[in-house]
N, C-alpha and C positions, 0 to 999 in steps of 0.2 A: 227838458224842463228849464224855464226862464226862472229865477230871483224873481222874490216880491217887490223887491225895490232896488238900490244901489248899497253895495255893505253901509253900514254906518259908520263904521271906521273911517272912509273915504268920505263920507257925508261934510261930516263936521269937522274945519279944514285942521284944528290942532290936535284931533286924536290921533292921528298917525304919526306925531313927534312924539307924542309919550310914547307908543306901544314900537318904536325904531328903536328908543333910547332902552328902553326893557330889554327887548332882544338881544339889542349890542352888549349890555351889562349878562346876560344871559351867555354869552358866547363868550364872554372873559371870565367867565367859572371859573376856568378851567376841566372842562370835560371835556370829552371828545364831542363833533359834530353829530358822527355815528351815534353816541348813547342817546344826543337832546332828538335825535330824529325817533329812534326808537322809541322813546319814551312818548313822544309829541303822537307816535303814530300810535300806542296803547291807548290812550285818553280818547282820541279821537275815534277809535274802532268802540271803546265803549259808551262813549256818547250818540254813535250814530251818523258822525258828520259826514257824510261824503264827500266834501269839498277836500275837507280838512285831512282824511283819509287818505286821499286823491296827491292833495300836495306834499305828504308826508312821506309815501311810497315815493318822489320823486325825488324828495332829499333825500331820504337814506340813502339812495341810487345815486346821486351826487354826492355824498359823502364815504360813498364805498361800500355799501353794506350791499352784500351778496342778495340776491332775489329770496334763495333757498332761507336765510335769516331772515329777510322781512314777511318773508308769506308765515313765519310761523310762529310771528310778535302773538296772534291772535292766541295762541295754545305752547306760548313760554316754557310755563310749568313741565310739559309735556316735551320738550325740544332738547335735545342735546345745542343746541346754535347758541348756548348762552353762557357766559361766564356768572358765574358769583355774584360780583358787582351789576352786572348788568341785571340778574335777576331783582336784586334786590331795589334795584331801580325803577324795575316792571313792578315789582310789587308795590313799591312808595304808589308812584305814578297809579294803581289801580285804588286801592283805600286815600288814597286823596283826594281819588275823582268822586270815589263811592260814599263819599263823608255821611248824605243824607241815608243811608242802609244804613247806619252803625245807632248804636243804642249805649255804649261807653265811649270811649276816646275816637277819636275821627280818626289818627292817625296811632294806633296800639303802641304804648313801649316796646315790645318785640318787634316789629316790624323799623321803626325808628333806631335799636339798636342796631338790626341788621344792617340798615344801609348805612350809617355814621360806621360800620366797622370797613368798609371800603372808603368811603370820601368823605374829604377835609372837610372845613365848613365853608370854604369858598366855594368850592363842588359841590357840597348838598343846597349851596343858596340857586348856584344852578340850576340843576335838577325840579328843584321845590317851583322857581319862577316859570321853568318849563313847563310845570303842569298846571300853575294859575296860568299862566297865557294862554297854553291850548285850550282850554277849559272855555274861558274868553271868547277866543274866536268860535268854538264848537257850539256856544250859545248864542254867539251872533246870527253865524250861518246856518244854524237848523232855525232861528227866526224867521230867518228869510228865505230859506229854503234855495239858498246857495248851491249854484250846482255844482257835481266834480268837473274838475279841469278848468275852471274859472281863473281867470288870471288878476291878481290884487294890484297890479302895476298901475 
């Protein structure tokens, strides 16, 4: 499968300084590489992206995250591979992708209690940008129909 076009990200020569400068403030959270891979890679499995799927399996795998832990981000709930924190990460990262499902609050007090009872607010601004970014890209690239393995360099 070919892209319909060239990302637009790379298109238009200053949006790839804003969305470098994002990431880098993203990765001075302070969370681990491993959770923002994790997380990057739930959004992206429930959006459909394949690219973004693609590239995400290879961070966690660059960031250490065991095979056995990424093949089973998809069915968390269901997984012994997950800490506390991390779940409640997966669960932000799902109601924040799924906003347009919801019929009250986008993001439930229950669920916003849970993860604020593991990470500070530097960590949850983390977290929160990691899933507007992957969001971002997942709507880019299923635009364009981005194939997996595509390299953004």
């Amino acid at each position: 499968m070919n892209a319909r076009m060239k990302n637009p990200a790379m298109v238009l020569p200053d949006a790839m300084k804003g969305i470098n400068t994002l990431y880098k403030a993203t990765y001075q959270g302070g969370v681990s590489a491993e959770l923002l891979e994790l997380v990057a890679l739930r959004v992206s499995q429930i959006n459909g992206c394949s690219a973004c799927v693609h590239s995400h399996l290879a961070g966690g795998r660059k960031a250490g995250v065991g095979d056995e832990k990424l093949f089973a981000v998809a069915a968390w709930r269901e997984s012994a591979e997950f800490s506390a924190a991390e779940r409640a990460a997966l669960l932000l990262a799902e109601v924040a992708t799924r906003i347009a499902d919801k019929s009250e609050d986008a993001v439930p007090d229950a669920v916003w209690d849970e993860i604020a009872d593991h990470y500070d607010e530097n960590q949850l601004s983390a977290v929160i940008l990691m899933i507007a970014l992957t969001n971002f890209f997942n709507r880019l690239n299923t635009s364009i129909k981005e194939p997996a393995g595509a390299s953004w360099a």
